[in-house]
PLY file of the C-alpha trace (Angstrom):
ply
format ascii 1.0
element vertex 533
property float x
property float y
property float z
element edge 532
property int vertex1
property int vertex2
end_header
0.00 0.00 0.00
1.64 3.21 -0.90
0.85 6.96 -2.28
-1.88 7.33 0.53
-3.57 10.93 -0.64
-6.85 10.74 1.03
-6.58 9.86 4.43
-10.43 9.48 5.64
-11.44 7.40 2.59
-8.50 4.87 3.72
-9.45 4.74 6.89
-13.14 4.23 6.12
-12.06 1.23 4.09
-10.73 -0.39 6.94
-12.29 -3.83 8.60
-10.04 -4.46 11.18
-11.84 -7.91 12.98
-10.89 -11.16 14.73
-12.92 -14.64 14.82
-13.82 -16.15 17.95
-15.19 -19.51 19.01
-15.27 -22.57 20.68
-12.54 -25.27 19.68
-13.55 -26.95 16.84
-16.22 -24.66 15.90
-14.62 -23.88 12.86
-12.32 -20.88 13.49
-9.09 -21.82 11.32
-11.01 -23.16 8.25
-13.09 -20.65 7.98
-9.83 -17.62 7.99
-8.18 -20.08 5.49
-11.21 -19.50 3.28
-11.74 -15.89 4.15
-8.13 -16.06 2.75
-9.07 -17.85 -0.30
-12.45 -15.98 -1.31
-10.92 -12.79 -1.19
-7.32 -14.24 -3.45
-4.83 -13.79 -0.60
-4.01 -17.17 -1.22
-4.64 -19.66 -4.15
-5.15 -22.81 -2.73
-6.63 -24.27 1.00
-4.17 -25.84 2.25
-6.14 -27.77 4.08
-7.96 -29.12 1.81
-5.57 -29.78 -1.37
-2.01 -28.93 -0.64
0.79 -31.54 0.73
3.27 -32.64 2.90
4.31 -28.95 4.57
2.08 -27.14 3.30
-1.03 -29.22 4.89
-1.49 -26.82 7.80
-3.91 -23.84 7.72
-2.36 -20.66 6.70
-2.58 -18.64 9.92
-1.23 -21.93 12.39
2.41 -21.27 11.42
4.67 -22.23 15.32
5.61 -25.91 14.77
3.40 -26.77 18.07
0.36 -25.39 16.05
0.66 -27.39 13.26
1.79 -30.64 15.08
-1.41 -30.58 17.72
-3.66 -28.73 15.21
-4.75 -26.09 17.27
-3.92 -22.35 17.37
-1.73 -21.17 20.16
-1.14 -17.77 19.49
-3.02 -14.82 17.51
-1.72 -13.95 13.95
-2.28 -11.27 12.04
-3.46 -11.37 8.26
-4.23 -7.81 6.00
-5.67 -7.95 2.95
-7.86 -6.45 0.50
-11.29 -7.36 -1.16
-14.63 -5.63 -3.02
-12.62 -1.71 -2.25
-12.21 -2.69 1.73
-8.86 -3.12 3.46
-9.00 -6.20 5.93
-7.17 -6.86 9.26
-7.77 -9.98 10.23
-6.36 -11.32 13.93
-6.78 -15.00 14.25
-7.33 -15.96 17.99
-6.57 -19.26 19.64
-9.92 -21.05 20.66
-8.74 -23.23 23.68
-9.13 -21.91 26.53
-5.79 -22.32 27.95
-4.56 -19.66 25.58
-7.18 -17.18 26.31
-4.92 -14.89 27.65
-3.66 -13.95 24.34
-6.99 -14.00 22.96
-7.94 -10.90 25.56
-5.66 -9.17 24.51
-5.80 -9.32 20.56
-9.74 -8.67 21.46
-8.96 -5.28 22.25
-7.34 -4.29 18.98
-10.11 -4.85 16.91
-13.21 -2.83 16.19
-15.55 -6.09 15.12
-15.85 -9.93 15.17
-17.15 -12.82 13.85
-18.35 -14.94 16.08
-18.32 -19.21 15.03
-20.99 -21.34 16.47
-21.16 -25.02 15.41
-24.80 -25.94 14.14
-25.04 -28.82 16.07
-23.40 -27.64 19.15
-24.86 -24.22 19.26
-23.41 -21.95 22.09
-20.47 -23.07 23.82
-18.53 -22.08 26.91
-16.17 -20.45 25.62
-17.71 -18.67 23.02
-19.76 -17.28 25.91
-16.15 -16.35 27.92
-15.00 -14.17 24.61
-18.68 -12.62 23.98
-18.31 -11.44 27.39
-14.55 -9.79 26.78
-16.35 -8.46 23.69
-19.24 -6.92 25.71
-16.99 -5.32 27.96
-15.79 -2.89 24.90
-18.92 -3.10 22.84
-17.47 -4.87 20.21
-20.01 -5.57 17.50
-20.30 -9.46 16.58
-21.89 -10.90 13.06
-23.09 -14.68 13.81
-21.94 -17.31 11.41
-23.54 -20.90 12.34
-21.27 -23.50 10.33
-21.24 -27.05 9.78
-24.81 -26.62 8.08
-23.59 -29.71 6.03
-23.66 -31.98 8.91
-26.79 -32.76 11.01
-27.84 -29.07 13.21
-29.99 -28.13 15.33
-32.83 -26.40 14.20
-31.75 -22.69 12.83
-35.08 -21.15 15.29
-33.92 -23.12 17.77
-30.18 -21.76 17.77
-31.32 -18.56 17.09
-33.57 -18.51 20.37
-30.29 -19.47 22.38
-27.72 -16.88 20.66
-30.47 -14.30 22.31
-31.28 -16.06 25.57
-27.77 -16.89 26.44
-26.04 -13.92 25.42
-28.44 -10.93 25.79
-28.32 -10.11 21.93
-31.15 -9.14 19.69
-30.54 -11.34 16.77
-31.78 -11.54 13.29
-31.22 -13.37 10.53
-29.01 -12.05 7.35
-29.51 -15.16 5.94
-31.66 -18.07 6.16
-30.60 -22.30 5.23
-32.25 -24.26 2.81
-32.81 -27.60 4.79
-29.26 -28.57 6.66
-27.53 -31.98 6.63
-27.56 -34.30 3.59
-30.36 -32.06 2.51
-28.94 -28.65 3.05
-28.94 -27.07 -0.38
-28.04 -23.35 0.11
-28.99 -20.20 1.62
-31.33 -17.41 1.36
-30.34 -13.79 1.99
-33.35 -12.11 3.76
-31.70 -8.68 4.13
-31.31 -8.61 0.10
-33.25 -11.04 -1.79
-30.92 -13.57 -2.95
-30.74 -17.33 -3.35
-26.98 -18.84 -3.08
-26.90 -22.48 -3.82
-23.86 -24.68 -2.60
-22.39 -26.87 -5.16
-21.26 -30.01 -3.36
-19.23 -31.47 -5.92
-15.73 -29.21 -5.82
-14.62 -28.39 -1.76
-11.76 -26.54 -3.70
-14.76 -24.43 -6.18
-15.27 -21.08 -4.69
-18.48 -20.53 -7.48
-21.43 -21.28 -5.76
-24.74 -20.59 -7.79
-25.71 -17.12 -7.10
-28.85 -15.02 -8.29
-31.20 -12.66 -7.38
-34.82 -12.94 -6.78
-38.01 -10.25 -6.44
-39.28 -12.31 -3.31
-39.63 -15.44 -1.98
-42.58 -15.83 -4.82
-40.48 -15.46 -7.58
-40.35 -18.31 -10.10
-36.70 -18.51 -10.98
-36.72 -20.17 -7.13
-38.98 -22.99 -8.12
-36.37 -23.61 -11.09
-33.54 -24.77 -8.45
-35.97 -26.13 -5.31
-38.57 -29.06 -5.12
-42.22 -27.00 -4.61
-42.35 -28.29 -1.29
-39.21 -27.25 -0.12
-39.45 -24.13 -1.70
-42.61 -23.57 0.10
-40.88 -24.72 3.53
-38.51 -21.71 2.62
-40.69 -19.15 2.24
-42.47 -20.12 5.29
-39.70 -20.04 7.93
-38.27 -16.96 5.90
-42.24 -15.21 6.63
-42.13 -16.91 9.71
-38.59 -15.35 11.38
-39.38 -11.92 9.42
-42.13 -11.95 11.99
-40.60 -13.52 15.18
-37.03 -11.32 14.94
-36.59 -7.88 15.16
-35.68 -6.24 11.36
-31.85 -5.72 11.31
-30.76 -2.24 12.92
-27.34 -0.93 11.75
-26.86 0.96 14.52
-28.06 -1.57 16.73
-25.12 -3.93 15.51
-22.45 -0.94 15.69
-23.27 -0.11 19.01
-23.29 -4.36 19.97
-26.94 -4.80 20.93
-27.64 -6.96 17.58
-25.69 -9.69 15.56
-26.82 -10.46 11.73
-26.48 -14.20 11.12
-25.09 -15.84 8.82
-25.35 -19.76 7.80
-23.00 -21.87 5.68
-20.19 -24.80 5.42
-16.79 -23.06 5.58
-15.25 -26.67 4.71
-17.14 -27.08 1.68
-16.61 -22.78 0.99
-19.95 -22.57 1.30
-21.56 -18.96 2.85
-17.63 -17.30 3.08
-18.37 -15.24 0.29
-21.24 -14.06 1.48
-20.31 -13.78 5.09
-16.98 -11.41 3.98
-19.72 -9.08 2.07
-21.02 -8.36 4.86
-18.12 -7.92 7.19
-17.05 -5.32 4.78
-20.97 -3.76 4.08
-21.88 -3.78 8.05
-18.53 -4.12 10.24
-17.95 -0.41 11.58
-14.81 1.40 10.33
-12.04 1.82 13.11
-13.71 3.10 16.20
-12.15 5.85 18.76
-10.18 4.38 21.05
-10.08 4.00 25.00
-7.41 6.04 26.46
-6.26 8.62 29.23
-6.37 11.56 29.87
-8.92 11.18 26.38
-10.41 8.99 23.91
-8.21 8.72 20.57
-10.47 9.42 17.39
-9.02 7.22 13.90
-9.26 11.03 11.62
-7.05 12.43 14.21
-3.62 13.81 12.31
-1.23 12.41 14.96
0.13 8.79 14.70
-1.10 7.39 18.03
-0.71 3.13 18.60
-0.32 0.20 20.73
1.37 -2.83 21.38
-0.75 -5.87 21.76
1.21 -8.58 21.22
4.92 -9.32 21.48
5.91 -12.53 18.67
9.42 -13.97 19.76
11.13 -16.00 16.78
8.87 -15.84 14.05
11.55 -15.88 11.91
14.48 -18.84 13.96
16.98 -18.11 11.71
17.14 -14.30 13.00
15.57 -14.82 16.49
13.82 -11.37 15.57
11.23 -10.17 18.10
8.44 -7.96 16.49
5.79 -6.09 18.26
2.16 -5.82 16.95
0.90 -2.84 17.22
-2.46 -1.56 16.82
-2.75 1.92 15.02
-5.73 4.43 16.12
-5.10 7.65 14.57
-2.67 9.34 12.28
-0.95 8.73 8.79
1.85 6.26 9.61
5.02 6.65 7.48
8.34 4.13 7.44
10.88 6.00 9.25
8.68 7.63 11.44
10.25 8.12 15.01
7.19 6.76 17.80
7.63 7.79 21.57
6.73 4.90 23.85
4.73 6.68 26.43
6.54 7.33 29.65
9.94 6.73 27.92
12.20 9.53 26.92
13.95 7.10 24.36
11.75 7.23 20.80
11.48 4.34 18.83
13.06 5.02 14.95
10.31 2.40 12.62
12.65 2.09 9.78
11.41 -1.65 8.82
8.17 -1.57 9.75
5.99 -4.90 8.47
2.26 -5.71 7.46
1.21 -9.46 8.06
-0.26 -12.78 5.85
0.80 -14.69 9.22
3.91 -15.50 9.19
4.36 -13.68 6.00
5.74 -10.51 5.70
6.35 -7.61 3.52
7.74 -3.76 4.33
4.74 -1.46 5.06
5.44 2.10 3.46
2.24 3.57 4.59
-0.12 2.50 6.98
-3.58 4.30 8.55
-5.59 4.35 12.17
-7.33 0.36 11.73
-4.03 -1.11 10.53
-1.88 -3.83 11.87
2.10 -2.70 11.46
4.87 -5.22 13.40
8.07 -2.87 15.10
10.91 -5.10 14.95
12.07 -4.83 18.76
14.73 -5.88 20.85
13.11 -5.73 24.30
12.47 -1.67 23.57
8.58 -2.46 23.78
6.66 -4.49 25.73
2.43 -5.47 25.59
0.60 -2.59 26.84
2.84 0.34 25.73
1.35 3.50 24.28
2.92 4.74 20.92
2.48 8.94 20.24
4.34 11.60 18.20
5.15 13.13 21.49
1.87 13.71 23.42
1.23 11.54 26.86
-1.71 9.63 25.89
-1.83 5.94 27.42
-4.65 3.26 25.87
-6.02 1.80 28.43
-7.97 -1.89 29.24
-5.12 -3.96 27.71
-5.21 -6.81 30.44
-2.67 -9.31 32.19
-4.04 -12.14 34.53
-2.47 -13.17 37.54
-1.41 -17.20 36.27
-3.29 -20.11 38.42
-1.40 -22.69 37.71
2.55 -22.58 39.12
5.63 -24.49 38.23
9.52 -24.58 38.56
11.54 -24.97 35.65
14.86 -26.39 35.28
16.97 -27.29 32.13
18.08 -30.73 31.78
21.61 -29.32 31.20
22.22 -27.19 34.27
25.25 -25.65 32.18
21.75 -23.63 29.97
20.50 -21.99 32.99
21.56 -18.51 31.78
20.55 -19.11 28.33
16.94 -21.15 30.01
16.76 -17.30 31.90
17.05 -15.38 29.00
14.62 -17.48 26.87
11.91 -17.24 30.01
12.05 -13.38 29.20
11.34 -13.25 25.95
8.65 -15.42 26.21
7.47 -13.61 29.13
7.48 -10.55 27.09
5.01 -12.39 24.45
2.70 -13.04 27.38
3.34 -16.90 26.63
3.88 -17.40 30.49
4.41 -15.25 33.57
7.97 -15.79 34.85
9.10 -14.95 38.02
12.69 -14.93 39.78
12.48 -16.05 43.39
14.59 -13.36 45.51
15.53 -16.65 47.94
17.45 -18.60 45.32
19.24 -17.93 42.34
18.74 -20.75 40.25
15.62 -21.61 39.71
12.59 -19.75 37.72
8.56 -20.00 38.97
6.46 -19.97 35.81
2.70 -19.56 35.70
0.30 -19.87 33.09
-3.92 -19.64 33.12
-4.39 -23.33 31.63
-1.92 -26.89 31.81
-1.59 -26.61 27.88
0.38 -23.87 27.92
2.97 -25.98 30.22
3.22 -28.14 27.19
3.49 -25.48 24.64
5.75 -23.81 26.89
8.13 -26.60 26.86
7.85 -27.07 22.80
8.86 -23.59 22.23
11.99 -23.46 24.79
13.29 -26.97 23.20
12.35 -26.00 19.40
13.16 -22.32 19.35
16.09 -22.19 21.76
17.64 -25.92 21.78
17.25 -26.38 25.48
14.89 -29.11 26.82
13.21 -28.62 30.36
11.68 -30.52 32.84
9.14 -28.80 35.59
9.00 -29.32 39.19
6.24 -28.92 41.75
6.15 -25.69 43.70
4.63 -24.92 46.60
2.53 -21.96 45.69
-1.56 -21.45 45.54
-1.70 -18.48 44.09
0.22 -15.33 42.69
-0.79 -11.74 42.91
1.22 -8.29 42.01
1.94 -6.26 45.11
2.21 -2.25 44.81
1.96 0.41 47.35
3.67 2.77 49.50
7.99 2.29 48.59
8.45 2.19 52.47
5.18 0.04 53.04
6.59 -2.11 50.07
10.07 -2.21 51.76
8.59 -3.48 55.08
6.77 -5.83 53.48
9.42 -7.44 51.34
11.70 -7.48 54.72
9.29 -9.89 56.14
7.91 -11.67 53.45
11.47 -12.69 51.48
10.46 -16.66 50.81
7.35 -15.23 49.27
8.45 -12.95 46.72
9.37 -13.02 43.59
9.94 -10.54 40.65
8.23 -10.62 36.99
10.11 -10.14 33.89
9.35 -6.28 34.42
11.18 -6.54 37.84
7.13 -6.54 39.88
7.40 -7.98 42.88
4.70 -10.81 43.09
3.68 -12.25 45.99
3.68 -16.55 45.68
0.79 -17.40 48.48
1.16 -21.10 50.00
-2.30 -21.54 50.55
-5.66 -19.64 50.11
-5.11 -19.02 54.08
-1.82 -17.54 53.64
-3.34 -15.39 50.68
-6.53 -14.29 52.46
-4.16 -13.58 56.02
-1.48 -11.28 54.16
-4.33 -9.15 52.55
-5.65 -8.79 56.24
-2.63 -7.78 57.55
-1.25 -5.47 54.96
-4.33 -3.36 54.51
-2.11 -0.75 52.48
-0.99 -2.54 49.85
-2.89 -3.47 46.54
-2.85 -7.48 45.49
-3.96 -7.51 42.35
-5.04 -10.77 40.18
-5.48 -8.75 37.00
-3.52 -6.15 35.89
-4.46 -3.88 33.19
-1.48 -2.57 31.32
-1.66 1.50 31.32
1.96 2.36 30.08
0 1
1 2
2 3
3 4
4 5
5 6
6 7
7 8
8 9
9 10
10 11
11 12
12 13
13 14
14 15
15 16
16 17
17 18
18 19
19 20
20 21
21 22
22 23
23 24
24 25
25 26
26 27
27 28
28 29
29 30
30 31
31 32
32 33
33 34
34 35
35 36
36 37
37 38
38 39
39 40
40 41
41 42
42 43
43 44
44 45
45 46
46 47
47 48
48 49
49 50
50 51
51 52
52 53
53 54
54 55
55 56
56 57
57 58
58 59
59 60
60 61
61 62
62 63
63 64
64 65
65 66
66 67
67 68
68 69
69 70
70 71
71 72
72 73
73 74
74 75
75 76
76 77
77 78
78 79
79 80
80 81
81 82
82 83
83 84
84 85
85 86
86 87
87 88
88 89
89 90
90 91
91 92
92 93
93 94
94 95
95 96
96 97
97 98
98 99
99 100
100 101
101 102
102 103
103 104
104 105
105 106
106 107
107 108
108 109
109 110
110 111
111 112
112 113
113 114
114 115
115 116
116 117
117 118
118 119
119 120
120 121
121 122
122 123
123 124
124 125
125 126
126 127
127 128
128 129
129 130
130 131
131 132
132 133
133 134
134 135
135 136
136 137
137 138
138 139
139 140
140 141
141 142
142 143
143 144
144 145
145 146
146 147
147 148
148 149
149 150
150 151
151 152
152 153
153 154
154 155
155 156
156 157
157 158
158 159
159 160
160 161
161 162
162 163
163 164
164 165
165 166
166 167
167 168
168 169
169 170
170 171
171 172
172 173
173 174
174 175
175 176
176 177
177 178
178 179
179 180
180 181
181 182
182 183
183 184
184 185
185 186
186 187
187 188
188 189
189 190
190 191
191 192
192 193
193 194
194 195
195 196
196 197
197 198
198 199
199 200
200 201
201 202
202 203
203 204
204 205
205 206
206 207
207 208
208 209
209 210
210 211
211 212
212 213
213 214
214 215
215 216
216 217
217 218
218 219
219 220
220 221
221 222
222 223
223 224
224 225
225 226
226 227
227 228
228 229
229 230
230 231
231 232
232 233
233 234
234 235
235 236
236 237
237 238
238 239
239 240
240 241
241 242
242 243
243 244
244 245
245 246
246 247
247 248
248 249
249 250
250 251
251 252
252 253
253 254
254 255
255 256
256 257
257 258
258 259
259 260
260 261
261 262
262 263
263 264
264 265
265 266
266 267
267 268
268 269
269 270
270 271
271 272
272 273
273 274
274 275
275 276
276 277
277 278
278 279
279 280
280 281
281 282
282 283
283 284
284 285
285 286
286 287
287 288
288 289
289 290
290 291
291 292
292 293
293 294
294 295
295 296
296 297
297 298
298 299
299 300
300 301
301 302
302 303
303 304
304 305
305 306
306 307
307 308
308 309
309 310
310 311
311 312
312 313
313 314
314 315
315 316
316 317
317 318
318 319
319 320
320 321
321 322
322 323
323 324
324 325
325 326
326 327
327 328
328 329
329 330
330 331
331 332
332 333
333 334
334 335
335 336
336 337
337 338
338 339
339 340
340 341
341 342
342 343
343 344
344 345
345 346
346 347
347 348
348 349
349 350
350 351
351 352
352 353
353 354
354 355
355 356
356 357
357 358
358 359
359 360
360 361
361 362
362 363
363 364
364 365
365 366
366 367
367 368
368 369
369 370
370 371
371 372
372 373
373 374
374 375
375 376
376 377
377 378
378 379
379 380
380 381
381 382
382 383
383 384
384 385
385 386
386 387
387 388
388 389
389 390
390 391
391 392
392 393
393 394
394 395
395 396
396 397
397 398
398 399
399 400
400 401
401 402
402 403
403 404
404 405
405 406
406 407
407 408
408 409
409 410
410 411
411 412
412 413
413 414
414 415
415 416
416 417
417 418
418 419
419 420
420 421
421 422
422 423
423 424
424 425
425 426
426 427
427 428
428 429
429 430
430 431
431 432
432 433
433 434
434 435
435 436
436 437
437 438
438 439
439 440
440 441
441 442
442 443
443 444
444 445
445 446
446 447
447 448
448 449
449 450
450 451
451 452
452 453
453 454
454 455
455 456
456 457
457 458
458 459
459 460
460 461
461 462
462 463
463 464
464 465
465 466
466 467
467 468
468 469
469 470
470 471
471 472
472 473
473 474
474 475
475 476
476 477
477 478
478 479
479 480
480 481
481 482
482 483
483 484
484 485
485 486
486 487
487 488
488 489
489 490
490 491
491 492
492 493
493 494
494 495
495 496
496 497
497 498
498 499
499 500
500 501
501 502
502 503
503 504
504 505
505 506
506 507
507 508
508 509
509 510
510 511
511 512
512 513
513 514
514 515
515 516
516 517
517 518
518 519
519 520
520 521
521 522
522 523
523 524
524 525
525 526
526 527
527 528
528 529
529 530
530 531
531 532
């Protein structure tokens, strides 16, 4: 992307969105054939390609693609129809949620995958609720109409039970199963028929119709399941509330969708309307004032920290999230509260693990800052003003381990690798201040443990083994330097220190955690801590 002239018709363009959902709802197919629909790629590889390339386009760590889940959010822009996408692929499993919080924030919509026959899941309804909590406006897409569903009214009536949404369809399914033929589009008057014959065809018959009366229908449809369609279509025109643009913007409302994103089926149609409905980028949360996107100062944020995405370079590159200004390469960016600016002379925009030089880039965009431990998640990017974007969260880990190499002779190199990862928001490692030797790391779920180990023995050639640890719980502790100072005096065999140099308190027990709160009334323990740098 380069000669940028008109600054607010770029930025309007702009559909910067992630995907959430359940595991196995769906997620990864369907951005592989976001990818393909809109010629970002050529082929699924998924579907047709071979040997290495039989992964899903945005799974590109080796642990991704040898347990076939996503561990980590990636970043794919693109363009399609005159819009400018941003896509951020989050991992579904809820171990890795974390990361999934976090890439939440940078985007100004989402699509939101529900298997048919599943319907809503729990941890769709965990990311819905991180959603929520910033308005975020969500477009439905039920998949796996192929397969045996539940009954679209039926799935419809829990989206707006369970979550508090008014919903309404954008589209309605022609039968589902072995029977499901195709969809019709109530908010335009169109009939898209799936053609089962070519998972790798991305030409489905498509053709507009005057109403659910008009003959061309009964040209492609038995009459009697024709006449089921335009019975549930009457019948849901009547029961659901007529789609409100606003209503979506503002998060009250979700459009669904219905389709097969194995067999292509309903991507088209579903990327038409990210780009017709899906807001532009919104102002953003920050003190001492909300950021607008038209605003002529480059303002950003880091929401993500990617260690080794290249091995052969162990580079490091920050994601960061652009909300105003007209980004140039070679810009100089002050991290806020750092008197030490940041000269973006190789900036990047993302296909995953792909990467090309980004020249220009706008308030919605996606850029990655190469980085060598300069910037860290959370931290505010201005031209100079002290503006600090606010609700990027860190959770206190629930689950606590020592680490040791297998060689003792890697422990500095073991140390060094912890803090990089650390600085993804992988784990939380902390230093005991009793012992020297040995690392505490903490994660939210036990898969991480796993993934954890992966990365340290592929990435950095040094195999680990974990140890129990006799820790309940870990909270940060601020206050008062002299409160802090007291405390730390009597509470050495509980303390440790993050990768920022925190202190974090290691409780043995919930007694021992509910007891030091008592009795040091002045300080803050904190189990979530929302990055305001």
């Amino acid at each position: 992307m380069t000669d940028i002239t008109d600054i607010g018709a770029e930025i309007a363009r702009r559909r910067t969105f992630a995907i959430i959902s359940h595991p196995d709802a769906g997620k990864t197919t369907l951005t592989e054939k976001l990818l393909l629909f809109s010629g970002a790629i050529q082929m699924a590889g998924a579907v047709k390609a071979r040997g290495e390339q039989r992964r899903a386009r945005s799974d590109w760590l080796k642990v991704e693609r040898e347990r076939g889940i996503s561990v980590s959010a990636s970043v794919m822009s693109f363009e399609h129809d005159g819009f400018a996408f941003n896509l951020l692929d989050t991992p579904g499993h809820e171990d890795f949620s974390e990361d999934t919080y976090r890439t939440l924030t940078a985007v100004d919509s989402a699509i939101m995958v529900i298997d048919a026959a599943k319907g809503i899941e729990e941890q769709t309804r965990k990311l819905f609720e991180v959603c929520r909590l910033r308005d975020v406006p969500i477009i439905t897409f039920v998949n796996k109409m192929d397969r045996e569903a539940r009954d679209p009214l039926e799935l419809i009536d829990e989206i707006e039970q369970t979550l508090a949404l008014d919903v309404t369809p954008a589209a309605w399914p022609i039968g589902m199963g072995r029977h499901f033929r195709g969809c019709y589009h109530v908010l335009d008057d169109r009939m898209v028929l799936m053609d089962r014959g070519d998972r790798s065809s991305i030409n489905d018959a498509s053709f507009s119709v005057t109403g659910l009366d008009d003959p061309t229908i009964g040209e492609h449809l038995p009459r009697d399941q024709w006449q089921e369609l335009k019975d549930q279509v009457t019948m849901v025109r009547e029961l659901c509330p007529a789609f409100d643009l606003q209503a979506y913007r503002e998060g009250h409302m979700t459009p669904v969708f219905f389709g097969s994103a194995l067999n292509n089926f309903g991507v088209r149609e579903l990327l038409e309307g990210v780009g017709r409905l899906a807001p532009s980028p919104r102002r953003q949360p920050a003190t001492p004032r909300d950021v607008a996107p038209d605003e002529d100062k480059v303002t950003g944020f880091v929401f993500k920290i990617q260690a080794n995405m290249d091995l052969k370079h162990r580079d490091r590159i920050a994601f960061v999230r652009l909300c105003s200004g007209h980004f140039k390469r070679g810009m100089r960016l002050l991290p806020v509260g750092s008197t030490k600016a940041v000269n973006v002379s190789a900036p990047v925009m993302f296909l995953a693990q792909d990467r090309e030089i980004a020249d220009e880039a706008v308030a919605g965009d996606i850029i990655g800052i190469p980085n060598h431990g300069t910037l860290r998640i959370g931290d505010s990017l201005t031209e100079g003003e002290e503006i600090r974007f606010t609700g990027i969260p860190s959770f206190a880990p629930e689950l606590l381990r020592r680490i040791r190499p297998e060689d003792p002779m890697k422990a500095k190199h073991l140390g060094r690798a912890l803090e990089q990862l650390a600085e993804e928001g992988v784990a939380a490692v902390m230093k005991p201040r009793i012992t020297s030797s040995a690392w505490v790391v903490g994660v939210v779920g036990s898969l991480q443990f796993d993934v954890l180990a992966d990365r340290i023995r592929t990435e950095y050639g040094i195999p680990v083994s974990y140890e129990t640890v006799e820790a309940y719980a870990a909270r940060w502790v601020s206050g008062d330097p002299a409160e802090m100072k007291r405390f730390a005096d009597n509470n050495v065999s509980a303390l440790s220190d993050d990768h920022t140099g925190r202190p974090v308190f290691l409780a043995r027990n919930a007694w021992h955690l509910n007891r030091t709160v008592e009795d040091w009334p002045k300080l803050k323990f904190d189990k979530v801590k929302n990055q305001v740098n």
